[in-house]
C-alpha positions as CSV (number, residue, x, y, z in Angstrom):
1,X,215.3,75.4,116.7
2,X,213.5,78.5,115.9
3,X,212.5,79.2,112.1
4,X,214.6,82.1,111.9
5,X,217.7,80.4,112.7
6,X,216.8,77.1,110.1
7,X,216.3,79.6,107.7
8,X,219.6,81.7,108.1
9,X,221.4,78.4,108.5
10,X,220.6,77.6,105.2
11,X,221.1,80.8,103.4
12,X,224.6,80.5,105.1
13,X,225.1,77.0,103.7
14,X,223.9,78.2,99.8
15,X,225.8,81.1,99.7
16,X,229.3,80.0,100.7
17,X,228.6,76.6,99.0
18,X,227.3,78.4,96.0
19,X,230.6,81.4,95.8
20,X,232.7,78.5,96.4
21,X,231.8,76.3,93.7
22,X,231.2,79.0,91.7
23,X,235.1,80.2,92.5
24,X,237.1,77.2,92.4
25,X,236.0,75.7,89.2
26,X,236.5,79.3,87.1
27,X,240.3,79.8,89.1
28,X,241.4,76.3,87.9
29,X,240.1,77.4,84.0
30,X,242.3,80.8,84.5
31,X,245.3,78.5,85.9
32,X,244.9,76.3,83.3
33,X,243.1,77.3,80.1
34,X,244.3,73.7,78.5
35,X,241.1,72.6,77.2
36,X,240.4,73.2,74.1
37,X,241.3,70.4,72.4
38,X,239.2,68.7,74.5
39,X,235.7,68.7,73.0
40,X,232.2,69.8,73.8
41,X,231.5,66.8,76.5
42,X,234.7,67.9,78.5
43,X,233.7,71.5,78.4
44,X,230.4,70.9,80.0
45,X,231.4,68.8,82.8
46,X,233.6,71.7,83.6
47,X,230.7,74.0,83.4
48,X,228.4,71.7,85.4
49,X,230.0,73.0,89.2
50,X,229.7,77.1,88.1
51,X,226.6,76.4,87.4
52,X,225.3,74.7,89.9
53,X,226.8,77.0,92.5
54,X,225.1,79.8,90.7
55,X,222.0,78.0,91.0
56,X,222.9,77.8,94.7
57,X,223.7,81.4,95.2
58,X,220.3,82.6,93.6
59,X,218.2,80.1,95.8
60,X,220.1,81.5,98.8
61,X,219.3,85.5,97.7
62,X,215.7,83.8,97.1
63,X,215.5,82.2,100.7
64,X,216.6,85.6,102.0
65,X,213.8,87.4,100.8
66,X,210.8,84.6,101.5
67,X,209.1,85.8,104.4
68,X,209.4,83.8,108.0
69,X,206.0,82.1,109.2
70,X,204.5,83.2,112.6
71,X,204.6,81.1,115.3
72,X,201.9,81.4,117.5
73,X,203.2,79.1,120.3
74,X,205.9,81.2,121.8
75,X,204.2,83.9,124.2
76,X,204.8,87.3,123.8
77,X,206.9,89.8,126.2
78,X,205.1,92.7,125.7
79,X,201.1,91.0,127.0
80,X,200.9,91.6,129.7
């Protein structure tokens, strides 16, 4: 597999893994704002997926901008 296509691959992978943890934890908060009552400890496991899928949607953004190393071992068209 070429490095171009590992690499797009895995920006693929962080950003719709990254949006959707990012999504799905702050929806269910909206839905159901119920935790206050809860304490600190609760509060941060909650936190724990939105953050991590941020942290997932940077290192995608990151991944997109790292250059591509040239590989020599594929000939080129253009020669001859």
């Amino acid at each position: 597999m070429p490095p171009w296509k590992r690499r797009m691959i895995s920006v693929a992978v962080c950003l719709i893994a990254g949006f959707a943890l990012v999504v799905t934890p702050l929806a269910a908060l909206m839905v159901n704002p119920g935790y206050d009552g809860n304490g600190v400890t609760l509060r941060v496991l909650l936190w724990i997926p939105v953050l991590g899928g941020a942290a997932m949607v940077v290192t995608g953004f990151l991944l997109l901008g790292r250059p591509l190393p040239m590989d020599n071992t594929t000939p080129d068209k253009d020669a001859f």
